[in-house]
C-alpha positions in Angstrom: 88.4 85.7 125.0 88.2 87.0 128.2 91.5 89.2 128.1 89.9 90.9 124.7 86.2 91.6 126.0 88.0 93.1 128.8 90.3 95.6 126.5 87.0 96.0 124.7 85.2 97.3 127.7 87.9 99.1 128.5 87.4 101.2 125.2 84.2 101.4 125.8 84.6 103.0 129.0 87.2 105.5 128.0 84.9 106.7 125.2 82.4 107.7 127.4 84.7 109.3 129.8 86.1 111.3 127.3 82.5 112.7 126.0 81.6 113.4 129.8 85.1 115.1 130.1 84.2 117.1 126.8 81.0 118.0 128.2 82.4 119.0 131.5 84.5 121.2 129.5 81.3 123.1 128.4 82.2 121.0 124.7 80.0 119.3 122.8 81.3 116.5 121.3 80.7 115.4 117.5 80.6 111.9 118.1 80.0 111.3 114.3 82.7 112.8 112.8 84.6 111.3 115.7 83.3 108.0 114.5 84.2 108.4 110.5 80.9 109.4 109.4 82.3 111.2 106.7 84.5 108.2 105.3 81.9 105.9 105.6 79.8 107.7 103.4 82.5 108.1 101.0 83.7 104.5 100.6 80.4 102.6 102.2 77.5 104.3 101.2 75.1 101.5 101.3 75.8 100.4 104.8 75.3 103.8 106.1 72.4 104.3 104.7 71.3 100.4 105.8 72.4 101.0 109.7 70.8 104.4 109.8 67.6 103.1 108.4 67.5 100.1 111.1 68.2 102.6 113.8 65.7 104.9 112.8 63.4 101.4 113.0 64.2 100.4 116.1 64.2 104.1 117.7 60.5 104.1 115.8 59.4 100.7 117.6 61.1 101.3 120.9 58.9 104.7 121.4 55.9 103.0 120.4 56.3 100.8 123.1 57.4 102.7 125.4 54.6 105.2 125.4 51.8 102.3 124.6 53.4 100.9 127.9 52.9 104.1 129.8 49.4 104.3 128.6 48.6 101.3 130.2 50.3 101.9 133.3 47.9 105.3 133.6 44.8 103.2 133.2 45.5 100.8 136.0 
């Protein structure tokens, strides 16, 4: 396990090395297509539609409490 978390990390590093090397570049990278967006869609509708709605709920839930946080942080 350990020897494929660490490849796995690896990958994970190099990706964002090579967006912050694209945007060093005066790039900007298109991390969906880059990803297969447009396959996905294609073949896998359903489970685009499925993740992009959970991560529009989580983005949704995450601001609320982030600000609700900061509101109480301004009262004390």
């Amino acid at each position: 396990w350990v020897h494929w978390l660490m490849l796995l990390g690896a990958d994970r590093v190099n990706m964002v090395e090579g967006v912050v090397q694209d945007l060093g570049q005066g790039r900007i990278p298109n991390i969906l297509a880059e990803r297969g967006i447009r396959s996905a869609w294609q073949h896998e509708r359903q489970k685009v539609v499925t993740k992009a709605v959970v991560v529009a709920g989580l983005s949704v839930l995450a601001i609320a409490l982030l600000s609700r946080r900061a509101k109480s942080r301004r009262r004390t």
